[in-house]
C-alpha positions, -999 to +999 in steps of 0.1 A: +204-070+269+208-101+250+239-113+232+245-106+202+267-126+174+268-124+138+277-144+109+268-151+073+258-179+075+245-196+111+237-235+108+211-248+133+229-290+137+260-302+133+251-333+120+262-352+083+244-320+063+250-294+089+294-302+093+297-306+052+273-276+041+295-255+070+327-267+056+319-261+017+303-223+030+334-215+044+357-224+016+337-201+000+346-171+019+316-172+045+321-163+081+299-196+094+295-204+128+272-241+134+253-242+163+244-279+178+227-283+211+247-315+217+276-313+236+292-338+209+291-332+170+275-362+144+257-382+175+234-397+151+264-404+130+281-424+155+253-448+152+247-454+120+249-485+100+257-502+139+285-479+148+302-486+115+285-457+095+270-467+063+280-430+047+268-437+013+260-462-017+288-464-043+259-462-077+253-434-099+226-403-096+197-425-114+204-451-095+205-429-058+177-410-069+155-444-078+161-454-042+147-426-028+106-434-018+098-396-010+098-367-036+132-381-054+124-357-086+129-326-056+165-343-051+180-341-090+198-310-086+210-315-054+219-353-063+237-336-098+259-315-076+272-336-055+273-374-061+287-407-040+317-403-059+320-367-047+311-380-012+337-407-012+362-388-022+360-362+001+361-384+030+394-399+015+411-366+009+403-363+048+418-391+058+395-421+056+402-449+036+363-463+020+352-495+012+323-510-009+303-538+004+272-557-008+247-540-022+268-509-031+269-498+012+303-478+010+316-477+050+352-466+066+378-494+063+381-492+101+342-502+105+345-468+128+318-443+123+338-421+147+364-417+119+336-402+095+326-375+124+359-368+135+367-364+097+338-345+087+342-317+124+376-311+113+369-303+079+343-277+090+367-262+113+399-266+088+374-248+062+370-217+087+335-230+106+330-227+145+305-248+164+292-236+196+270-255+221+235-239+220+195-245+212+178-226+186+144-218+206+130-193+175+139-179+144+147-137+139+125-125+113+124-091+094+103-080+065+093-118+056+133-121+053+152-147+085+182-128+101+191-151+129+181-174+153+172-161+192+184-195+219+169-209+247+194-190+265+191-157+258+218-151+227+207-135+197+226-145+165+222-127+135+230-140+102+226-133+065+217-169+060+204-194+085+204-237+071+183-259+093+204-291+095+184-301+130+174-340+113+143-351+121+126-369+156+142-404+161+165-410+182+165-379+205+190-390+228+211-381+198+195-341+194+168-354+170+142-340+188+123-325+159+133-290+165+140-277+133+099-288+125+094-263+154+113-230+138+102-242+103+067-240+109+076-202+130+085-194+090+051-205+075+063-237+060+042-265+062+050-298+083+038-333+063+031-357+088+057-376+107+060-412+109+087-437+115+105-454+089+135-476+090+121-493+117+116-526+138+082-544+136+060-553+166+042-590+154+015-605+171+029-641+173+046-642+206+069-672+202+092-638+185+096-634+225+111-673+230+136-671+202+150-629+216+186-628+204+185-648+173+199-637+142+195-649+110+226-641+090+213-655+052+172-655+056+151-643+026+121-618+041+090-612+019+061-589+026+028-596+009+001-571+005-034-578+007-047-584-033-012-583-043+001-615-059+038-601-065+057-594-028+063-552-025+095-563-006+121-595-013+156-593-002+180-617+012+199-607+043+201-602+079+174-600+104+171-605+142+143-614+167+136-595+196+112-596+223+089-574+206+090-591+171+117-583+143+143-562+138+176-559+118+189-552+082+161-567+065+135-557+085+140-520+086+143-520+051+109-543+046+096-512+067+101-484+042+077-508+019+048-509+040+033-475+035-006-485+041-022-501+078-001-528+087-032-553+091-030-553+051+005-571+050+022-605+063+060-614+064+074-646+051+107-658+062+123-682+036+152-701+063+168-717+038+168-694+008+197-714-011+175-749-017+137-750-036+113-770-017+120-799-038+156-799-027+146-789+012+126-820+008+149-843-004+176-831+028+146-833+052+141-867+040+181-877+045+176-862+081+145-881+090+165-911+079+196-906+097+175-899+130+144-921+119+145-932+158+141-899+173+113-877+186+101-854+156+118-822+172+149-838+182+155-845+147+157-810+134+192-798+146+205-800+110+178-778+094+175-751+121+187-728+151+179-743+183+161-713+190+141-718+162+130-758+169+103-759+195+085-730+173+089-747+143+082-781+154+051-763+177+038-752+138+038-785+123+012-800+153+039-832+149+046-847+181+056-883+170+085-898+165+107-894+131+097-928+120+059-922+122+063-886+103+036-888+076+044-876+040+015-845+046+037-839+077+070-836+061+052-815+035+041-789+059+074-788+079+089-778+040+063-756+039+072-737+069+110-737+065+106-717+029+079-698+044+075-689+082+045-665+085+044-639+108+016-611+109+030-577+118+013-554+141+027-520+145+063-504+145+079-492+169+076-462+184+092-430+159+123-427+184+137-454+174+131-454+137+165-450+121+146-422+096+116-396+100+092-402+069+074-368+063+088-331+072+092-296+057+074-296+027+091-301-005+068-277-024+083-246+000+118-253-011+135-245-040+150-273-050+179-257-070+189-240-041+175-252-008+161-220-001+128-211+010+105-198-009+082-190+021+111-163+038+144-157+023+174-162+040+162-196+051+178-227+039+172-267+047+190-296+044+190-334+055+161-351+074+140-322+081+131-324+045+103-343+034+122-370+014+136-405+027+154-433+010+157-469+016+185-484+034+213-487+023+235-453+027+211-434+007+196-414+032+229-399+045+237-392+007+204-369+011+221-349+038+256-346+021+236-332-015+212-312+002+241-302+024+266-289-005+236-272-027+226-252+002+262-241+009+270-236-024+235-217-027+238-195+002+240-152+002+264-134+014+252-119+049+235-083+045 
């Protein structure tokens, strides 16, 4: 005979959404017991925003909601009952000091995303929640109506409520391995397709390959769409250069943008963001002057990286020496400086994406309550939703609301 526990409420992942909806359910009353196939809580948090866990952005619910690129109108009540603010100060009444940074990215003063798990496992445990090790394998259904979840091991637990907090399918090594897709669409939801987003670029230029390890701390990226005059992405930032093509800050974020085939966009990287062209002239011109003796690419340790040199200089087709640079020359190095072209090719593969685009559709959730409206007693919350944000600590705000409404939502167990 199989095992049998029970619970009010049993949430599948104790992720961000899973260890703050358990927390807030058990301040409530609910018996709550989390199960998480890891044997560590928050993997995925430990990762985020490069181990320094980007928890949220310090702006208001228009302004969250506005950077959300999936279904953001589904997210209003959820966003309306709990906010940042409510976010942040949670974490500090738990013992972790915040910070704002550019761009409104609110992180732990220690730059320690361990903090925010070990912050957020002890609140769900403080509030009355216990997390076992165990894999959900299928849902228990009864009359249309979920009553528990049956594991890959044999143990039946039965619950008045059961909240899929499994995230979505990148980065599996961290228990994102789509599972929650898997018992979803056991209810009769629907699964909108999956793709990467957040994620590095593959570019067909291979001189990405000869400059691996460089990172551009203040570059300016712009993506052009095919009969688009006006860029769909331009931020200033941080991006880095792998062997593959591009990755970093700016990059995953310039990735969110580009929604049709990649063969309709290019990237343009602006190296020196801070001077015009007329400007990057006149300093190119005080260079060539200074080392008017020297071979063309010898004379451009000033302006760029070393990495960056031989590719540059490889562009321009000048092979002269400083001297000899022609005015059509110098114009076309400018040219390349404010706008390195590279052609993009495909993203990487949907592991390492730091968000799923696409999941449980929005349509079969109530969005006042997180339920479904496809079998009661089911709840959702986080990634396994169909909605995604851009980066900045937006998306980890979606699994914090969605989180709390579903908590706050959730039955009493039969």
């Amino acid at each position: 005979m199989p095992m049998t526990k029970r619970t009010d409420l049993l949430v599948v992942g104790a992720g961000a959404a899973g260890l703050l909806s358990a927390g807030y359910a058990a301040r409530r009353g609910l018996s709550v017991l989390v199960l998480e196939r890891m044997e560590r809580s928050g993997r995925k948090l430990m990762i985020t925003g490069k181990g320094r866990c980007n928890l949220t952005n310090n702006c208001d619910r228009d302004a969250f909601l506005a950077a959300v690129r999936r279904n953001g109108k589904f997210l209003y009540s959820a966003a309306s009952a709990f906010s940042p603010q409510d976010v942040m100060a949670l974490l500090e009444s738990l013992g972790v000091p915040l910070k704002t940074e550019r761009g409104g990215r609110v992180f732990p003063v220690s730059d320690r995303s361990v903090d925010v798990v070990d912050a957020l496992v002890s609140f769900a445990k403080r509030s009355g929640a216990r997390i076992e090790r165990g894999r959900a394998e299928r849902l228990l259904l009864k009359g249309g109506r979920v009553v528990g979840v049956a594991t890959d091991e044999g143990a039946n637990y039965k619950a008045g409520g059961v909240l899929l907090a499994t995230g979505g399918k990148s980065y599996p090594l961290t228990g994102s391995t789509g599972d929650g897709y898997r018992l979803a669409e056991q209810a009769g939801h629907t699964v909108m397709p999956l793709r990467p987003s957040l994620i590095p670029i593959v570019t067909a230029e291979d001189w990405c390959r000869e400059t691996m390890g460089l990172s551009l701390k203040n570059a300016r990226l712009k993506v052009f769409q095919s009969g688009k005059k006006k860029p769909v992405f331009d931020e200033l930032g941080e991006m880095l250069f792998t062997h593959f093509g591009v990755s970093g800050p700016l990059v995953l974020s310039a990735s969110a943008h580009m929604e049709k085939r990649l063969e309709q966009y290019r990237l343009v990287i602006d190296l020196k963001p801070a001077l015009s062209s007329e400007q990057l002239d006149a300093r190119v011109l005080r260079d060539f002057e200074k080392y008017r003796n020297r071979d063309f690419a010898n004379a451009l340790g000033d302006l760029l990286p070393r990495a960056l040199i031989p590719v540059v200089a490889g562009l321009t087709g000048v092979e002269s020496r400083v001297h000899q640079v022609t005015k059509e020359q110098r114009r076309r190095l400018v040219e390349l400086i404010k706008a390195l072209p590279l052609t993009p090719k495909s993203f990487r593969p949907l592991e390492e994406a730091v968000i799923t685009s696409g999941g449980v559709n929005t349509g079969e959730i109530d969005p006042g309550t997180m339920q479904s409206k496809l079998a009661k007693g089911l709840y959702f919350a986080g990634e396994i939703i169909d909605v995604d944000a851009y980066t900045g600590g937006y998306n980890l705000q979606i699994a914090f609301s969605t989180g709390y409404l579903a908590a706050q939502s959730v039955e009493l167990g039969e």
